[in-house]
N, C-alpha and C positions, 0 to 999 in steps of 0.2 A: 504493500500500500504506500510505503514512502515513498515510492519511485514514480508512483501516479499521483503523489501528491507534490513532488516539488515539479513536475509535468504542468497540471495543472497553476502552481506558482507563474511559473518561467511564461508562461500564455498568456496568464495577466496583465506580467510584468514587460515582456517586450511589444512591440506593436503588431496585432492581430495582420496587415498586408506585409510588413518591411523585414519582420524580425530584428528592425533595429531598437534605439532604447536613446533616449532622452531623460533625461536624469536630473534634479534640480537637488543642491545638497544645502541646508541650514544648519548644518553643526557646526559652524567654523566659530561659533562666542567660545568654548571651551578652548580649544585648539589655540585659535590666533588673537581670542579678544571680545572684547565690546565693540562692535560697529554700532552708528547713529540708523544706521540704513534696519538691523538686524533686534533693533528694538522695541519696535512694534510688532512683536512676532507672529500674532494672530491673523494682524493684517496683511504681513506682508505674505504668509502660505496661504491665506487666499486668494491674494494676487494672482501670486505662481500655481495654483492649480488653475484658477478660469483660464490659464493661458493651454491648459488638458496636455503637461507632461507625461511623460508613461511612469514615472517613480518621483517621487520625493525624499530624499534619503534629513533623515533627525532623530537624535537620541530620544532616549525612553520617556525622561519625564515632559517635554516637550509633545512629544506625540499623545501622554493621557492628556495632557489640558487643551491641545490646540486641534488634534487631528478627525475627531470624530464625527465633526459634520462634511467630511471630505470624504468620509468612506464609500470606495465604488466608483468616483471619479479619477481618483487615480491610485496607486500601488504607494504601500508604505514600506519604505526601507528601516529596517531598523540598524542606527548608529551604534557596534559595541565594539568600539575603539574609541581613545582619542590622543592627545600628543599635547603639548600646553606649548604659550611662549616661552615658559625655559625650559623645556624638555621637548624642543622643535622636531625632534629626530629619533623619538622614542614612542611609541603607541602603547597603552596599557590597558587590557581588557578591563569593560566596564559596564558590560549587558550579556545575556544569556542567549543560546537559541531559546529556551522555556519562555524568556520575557518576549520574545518576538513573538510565536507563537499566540502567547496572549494575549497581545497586543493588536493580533491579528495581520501583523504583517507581511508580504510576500516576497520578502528577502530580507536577509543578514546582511552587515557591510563590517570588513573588517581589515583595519589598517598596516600597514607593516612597512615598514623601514629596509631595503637590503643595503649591502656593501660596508653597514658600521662595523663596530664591536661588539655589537650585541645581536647582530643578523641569530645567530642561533636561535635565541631564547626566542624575539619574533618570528620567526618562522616558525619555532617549535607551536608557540600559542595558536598560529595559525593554520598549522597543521590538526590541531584539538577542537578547533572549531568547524573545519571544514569536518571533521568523522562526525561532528554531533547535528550538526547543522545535516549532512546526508541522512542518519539516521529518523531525524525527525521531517525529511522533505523536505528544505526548504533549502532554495538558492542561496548562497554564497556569491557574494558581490566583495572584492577583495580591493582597496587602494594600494598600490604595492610603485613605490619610488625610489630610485639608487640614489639618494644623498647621504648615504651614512660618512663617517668619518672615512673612511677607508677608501672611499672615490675621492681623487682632486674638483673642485667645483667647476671646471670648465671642461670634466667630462662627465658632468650629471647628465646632457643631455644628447650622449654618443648615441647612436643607436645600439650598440652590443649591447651599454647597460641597461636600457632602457629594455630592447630584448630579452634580457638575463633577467630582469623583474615579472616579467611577463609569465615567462617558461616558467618561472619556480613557483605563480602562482598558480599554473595550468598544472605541474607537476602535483602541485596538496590538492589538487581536486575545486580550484574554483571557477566558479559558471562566469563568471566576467570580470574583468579585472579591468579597473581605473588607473593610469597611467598619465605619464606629463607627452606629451608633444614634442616630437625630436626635430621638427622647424619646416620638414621639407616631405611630401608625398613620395618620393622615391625615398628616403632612410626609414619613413614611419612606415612602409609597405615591409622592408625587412623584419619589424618589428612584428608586425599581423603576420607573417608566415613562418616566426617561429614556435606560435601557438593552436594547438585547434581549438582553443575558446574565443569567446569572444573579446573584443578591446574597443574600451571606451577611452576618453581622455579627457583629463580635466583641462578648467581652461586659465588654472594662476600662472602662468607659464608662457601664456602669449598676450606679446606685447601688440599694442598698438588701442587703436576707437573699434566699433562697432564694427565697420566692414572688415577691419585682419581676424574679428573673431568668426565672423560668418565665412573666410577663403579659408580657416583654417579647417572648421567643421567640415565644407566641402571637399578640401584636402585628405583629412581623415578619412570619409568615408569612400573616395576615391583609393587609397587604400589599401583597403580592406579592412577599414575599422567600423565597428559595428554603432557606434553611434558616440553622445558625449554624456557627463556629469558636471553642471558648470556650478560655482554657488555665485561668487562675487557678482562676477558678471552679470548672470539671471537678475539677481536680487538689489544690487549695490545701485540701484537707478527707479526714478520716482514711476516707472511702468515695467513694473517684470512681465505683467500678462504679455506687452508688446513683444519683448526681448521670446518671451518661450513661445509665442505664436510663429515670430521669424526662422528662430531654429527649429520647430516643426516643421516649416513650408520646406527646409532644408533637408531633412535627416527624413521625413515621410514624403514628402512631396516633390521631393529633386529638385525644387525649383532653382535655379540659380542664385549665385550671390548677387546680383543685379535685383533680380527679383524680389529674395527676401530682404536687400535693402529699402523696397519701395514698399515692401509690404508692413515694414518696421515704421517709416518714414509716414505712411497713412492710418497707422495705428496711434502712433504717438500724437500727429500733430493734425489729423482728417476727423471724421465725424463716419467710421465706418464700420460694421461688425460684420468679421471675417469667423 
């Protein structure tokens, strides 16, 4: 039965025509801080669902107070990992599959660090939670980034390592793994075919306005990545619904980056519902 139940999860959770996945994450107040944007927390996930993400990835106590009149519109990820501003490079389990479960959510998300001094011990974590997470059904959603100490930082964003983060999380058994962006469709396409799961990519990583995030996502999925996880970006601006309507039109609807600029563009500043 587990095996028809994280079946039915993963159906949920990615998009019924594309098999791709659109991802919108709100855990980053632990991790990186108090944002002004990430303050009105109520507000701003309903924003980003009326824009009909496939996931919303947010820790546990966040989801009892905020998530329940959301349910059925879209998939809840449950956050059990996190990393702090001083502990940038370390993730420490901090949710169960049990708490997922009853939370009712249709994936697990779980962080991990390669290349420091402590790769073992995250990995090992990692590896504990992908056995319990299979056992009870339920997809494994893994962030998995080489900035440990043991990589120099100007080759955080090589494609080997970036690859090698990849493989280790396909290796413990996880159904999708979140990754940074290696700058260019020809190096991040080596990255998609050193895995047979799927790759998403977050978007703190790429630099530039609205349009480099929209060539990037079309870059990715060009590819062969299976879609994105964005938080800042989605959220960090006075219309998420506009921001995750455009990367819709992008990751579900192929539209061009021309296109979902004008679609962003008539969202934000037109009188239109798309």
């Amino acid at each position: 039965m587990s095996f028809l139940g994280k079946e039915i999860r993963l159906n949920r959770l990615l998009h019924s025509e594309t098999g791709r996945y659109l991802g919108v994450a709100v855990d980053q107040a632990t991790a990186r801080g108090i944002f002004d944007e990430l303050m009105p927390i109520e507000r701003k996930i309903s924003e980003i669902v009326a824009g009909k993400p496939d996931g919303i990835t947010m820790h546990k106590g966040i989801a009892e107070k905020c998530f329940a009149k959301h349910a059925g519109k879209t998939s809840l990820v449950l956050k059990a990992s996190t990393f702090s501003p001083w502990q940038p490079n370390y993730d420490t389990q901090v949710a169960s599959v049990n708490e997922a479960i009853r939370l009712g959510a249709d994936a697990i998300s779980m962080g991990c660090i390669v290349g420091g001094d402590d790769q073992p011990e995250q990995l090992r974590n990692l590896g504990e939670i992908a056995d319990k997470a299979s056992a009870a059904g339920l997809p494994l959603i893994a962030h998995i980034y080489p900035r440990g100490n043991q990589i120099p930082d100007h080759e955080q964003n090589d494609w080997k390592n970036v690859a090698y983060a990849v493989r280790a999380g396909a290796e413990l058994g996880v159904d999708i793994v979140k990754t940074k962006y290696t700058g260019s469709p020809k190096t991040f396409e080596k990255v998609t075919a050193s895995t047979p799961g799927k790759v998403v990519v977050a978007g703190g990583e790429i630099k530039g306005g609205v349009e480099s995030y929209f060539q990037a996502v079309k870059d990715v999925l060009d590819a062969g990545g299976a879609g994105i996880t964005f938080g800042r970006f989605a959220w960090n601006t006075e219309n998420p619904t506009a921001i995750v309507k455009a990367l819709s039109s992008i990751i579900h609807n192929d539209r061009t980056v021309k296109e979902a600029l004008e679609l962003y563009n008539e969202l934000m500043y037109g009188n239109i519902n798309v």
